[in-house]
BAFI-3210 file (N, C-alpha, C; in Angstrom, 3 decimals, decimal comma, padded with zeros to 6 digits):
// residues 81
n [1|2|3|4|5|6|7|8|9|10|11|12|13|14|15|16|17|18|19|20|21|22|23|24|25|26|27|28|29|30|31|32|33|34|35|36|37|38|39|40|41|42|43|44|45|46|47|48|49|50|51|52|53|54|55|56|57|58|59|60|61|62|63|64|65|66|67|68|69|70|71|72|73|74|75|76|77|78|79|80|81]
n.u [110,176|107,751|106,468|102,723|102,239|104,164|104,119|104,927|107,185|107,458|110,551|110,831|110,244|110,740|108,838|105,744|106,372|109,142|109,625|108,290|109,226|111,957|112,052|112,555|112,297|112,169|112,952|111,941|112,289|110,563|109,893|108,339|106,047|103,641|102,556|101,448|100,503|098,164|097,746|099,049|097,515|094,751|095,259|096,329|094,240|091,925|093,170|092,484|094,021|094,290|093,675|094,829|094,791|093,680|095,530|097,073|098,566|101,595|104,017|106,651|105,506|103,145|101,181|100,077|098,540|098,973|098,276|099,955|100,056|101,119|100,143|101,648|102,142|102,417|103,489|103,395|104,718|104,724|106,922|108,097|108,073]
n.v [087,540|089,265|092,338|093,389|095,897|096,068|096,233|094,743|095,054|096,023|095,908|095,606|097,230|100,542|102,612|105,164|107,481|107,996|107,700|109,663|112,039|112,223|112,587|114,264|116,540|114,539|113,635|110,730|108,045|106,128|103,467|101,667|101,112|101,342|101,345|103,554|106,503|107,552|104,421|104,188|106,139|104,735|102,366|102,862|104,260|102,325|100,777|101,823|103,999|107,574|110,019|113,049|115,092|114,808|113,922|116,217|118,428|119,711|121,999|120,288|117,971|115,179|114,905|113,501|113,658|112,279|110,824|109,451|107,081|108,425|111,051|112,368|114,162|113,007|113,267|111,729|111,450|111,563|112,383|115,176|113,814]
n.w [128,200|126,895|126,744|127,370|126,250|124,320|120,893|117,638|115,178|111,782|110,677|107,904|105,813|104,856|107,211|106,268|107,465|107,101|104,563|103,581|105,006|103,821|101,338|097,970|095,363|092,327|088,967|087,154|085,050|082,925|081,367|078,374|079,366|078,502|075,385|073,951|075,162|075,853|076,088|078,635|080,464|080,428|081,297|084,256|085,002|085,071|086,791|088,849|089,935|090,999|089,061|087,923|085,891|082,539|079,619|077,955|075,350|075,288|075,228|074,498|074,143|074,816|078,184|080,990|084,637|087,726|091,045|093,412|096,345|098,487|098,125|096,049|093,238|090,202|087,044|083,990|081,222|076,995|075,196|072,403|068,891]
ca.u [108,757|107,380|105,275|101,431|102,146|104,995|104,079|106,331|107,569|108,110|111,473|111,216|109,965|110,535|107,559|105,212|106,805|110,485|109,496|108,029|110,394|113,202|110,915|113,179|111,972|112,948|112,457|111,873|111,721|109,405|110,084|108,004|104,840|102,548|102,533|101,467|100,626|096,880|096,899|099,221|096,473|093,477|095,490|096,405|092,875|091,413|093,889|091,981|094,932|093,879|094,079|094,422|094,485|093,787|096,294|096,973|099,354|102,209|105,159|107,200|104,343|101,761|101,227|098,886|098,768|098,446|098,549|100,419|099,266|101,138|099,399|102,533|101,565|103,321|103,310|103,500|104,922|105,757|107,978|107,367|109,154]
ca.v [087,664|090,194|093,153|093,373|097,067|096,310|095,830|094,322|096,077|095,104|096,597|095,179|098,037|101,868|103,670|106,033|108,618|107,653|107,722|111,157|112,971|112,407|112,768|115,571|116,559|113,840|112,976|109,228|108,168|105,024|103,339|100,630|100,840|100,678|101,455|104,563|107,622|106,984|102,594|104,356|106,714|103,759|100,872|103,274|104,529|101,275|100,098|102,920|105,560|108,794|110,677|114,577|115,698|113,848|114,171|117,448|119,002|121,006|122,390|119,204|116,596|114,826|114,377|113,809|113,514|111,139|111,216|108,466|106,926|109,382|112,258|113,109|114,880|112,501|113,480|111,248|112,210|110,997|113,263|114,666|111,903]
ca.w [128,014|126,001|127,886|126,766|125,665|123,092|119,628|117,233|114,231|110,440|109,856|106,238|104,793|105,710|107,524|105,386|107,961|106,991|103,154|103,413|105,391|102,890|099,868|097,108|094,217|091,393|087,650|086,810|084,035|082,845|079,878|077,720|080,458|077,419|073,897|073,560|076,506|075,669|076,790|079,816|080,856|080,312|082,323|085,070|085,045|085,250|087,582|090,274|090,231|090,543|087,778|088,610|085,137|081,490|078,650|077,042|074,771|076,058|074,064|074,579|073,958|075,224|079,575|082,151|085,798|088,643|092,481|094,400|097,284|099,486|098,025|095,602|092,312|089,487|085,606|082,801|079,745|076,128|074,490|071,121|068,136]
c.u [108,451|105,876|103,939|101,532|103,208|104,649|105,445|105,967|108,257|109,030|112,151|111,529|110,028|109,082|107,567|106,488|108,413|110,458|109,425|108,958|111,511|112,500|111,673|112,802|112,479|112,226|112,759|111,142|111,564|109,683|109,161|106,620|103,917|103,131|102,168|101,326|098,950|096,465|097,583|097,984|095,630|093,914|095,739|094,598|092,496|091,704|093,246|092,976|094,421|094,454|093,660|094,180|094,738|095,292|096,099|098,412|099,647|103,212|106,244|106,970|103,178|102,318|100,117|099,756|098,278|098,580|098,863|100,252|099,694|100,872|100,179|101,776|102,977|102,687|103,759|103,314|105,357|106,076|107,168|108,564|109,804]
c.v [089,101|091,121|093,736|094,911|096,932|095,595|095,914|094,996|095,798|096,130|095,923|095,964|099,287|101,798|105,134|107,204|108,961|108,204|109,715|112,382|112,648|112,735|113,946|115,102|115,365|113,968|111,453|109,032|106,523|104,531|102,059|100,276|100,685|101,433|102,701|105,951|107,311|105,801|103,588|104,896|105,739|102,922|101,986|103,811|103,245|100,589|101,145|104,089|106,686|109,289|111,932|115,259|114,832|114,080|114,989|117,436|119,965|121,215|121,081|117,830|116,460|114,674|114,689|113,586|112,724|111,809|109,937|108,403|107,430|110,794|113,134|113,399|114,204|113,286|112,673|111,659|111,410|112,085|113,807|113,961|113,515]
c.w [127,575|126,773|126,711|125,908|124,458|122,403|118,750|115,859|113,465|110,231|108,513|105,363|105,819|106,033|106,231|105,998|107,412|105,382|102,455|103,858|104,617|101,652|099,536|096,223|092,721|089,927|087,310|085,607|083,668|081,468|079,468|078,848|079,936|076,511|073,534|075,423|077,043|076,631|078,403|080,650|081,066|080,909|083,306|085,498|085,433|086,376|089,277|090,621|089,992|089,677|088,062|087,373|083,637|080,852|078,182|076,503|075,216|075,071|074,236|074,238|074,636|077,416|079,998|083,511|086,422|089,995|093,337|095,621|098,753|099,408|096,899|094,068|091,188|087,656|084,837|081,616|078,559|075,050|072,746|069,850|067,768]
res [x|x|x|x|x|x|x|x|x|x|x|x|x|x|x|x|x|x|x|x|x|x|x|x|x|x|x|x|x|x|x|x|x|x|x|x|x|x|x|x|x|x|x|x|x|x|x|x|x|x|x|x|x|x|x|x|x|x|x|x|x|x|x|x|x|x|x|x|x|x|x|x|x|x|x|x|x|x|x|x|x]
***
């Protein structure tokens, strides 16, 4: 029998806490997510992702920024051709 104070516990999926405390720096890279950097920006937009900073031109190409829903600071980039 199971005591009124223990809650049960989805070990399906890590905890936020588990996720975050290992969290190192990475690069991922995204391929074919839309068609240009532009539809990316406008379906992520739409889709309610924050968006920390639009699309600009940097010496490499085009990127903007996002913020994932543990607060991490992502960049999307498309290269220049």
């Amino acid at each position: 029998m199971r005591s009124a104070h223990h809650q049960r516990q989805d070990h399906s999926r890590p905890s936020r806490s588990l996720l975050t405390s290992i969290a190192v720096p990475a690069a991922l890279t995204l391929a074919s997510v839309a068609p240009t950097l532009g539809a990316a920006h406008a379906t992520l937009s739409n889709a309610g992702i924050e968006i920390t900073q639009d699309p600009v031109q940097q010496p490499y190409g085009i990127d903007f920024g996002i913020r994932d829903p543990f607060g991490n600071h992502v960049r999307i980039s498309q290269p220049n051709a």
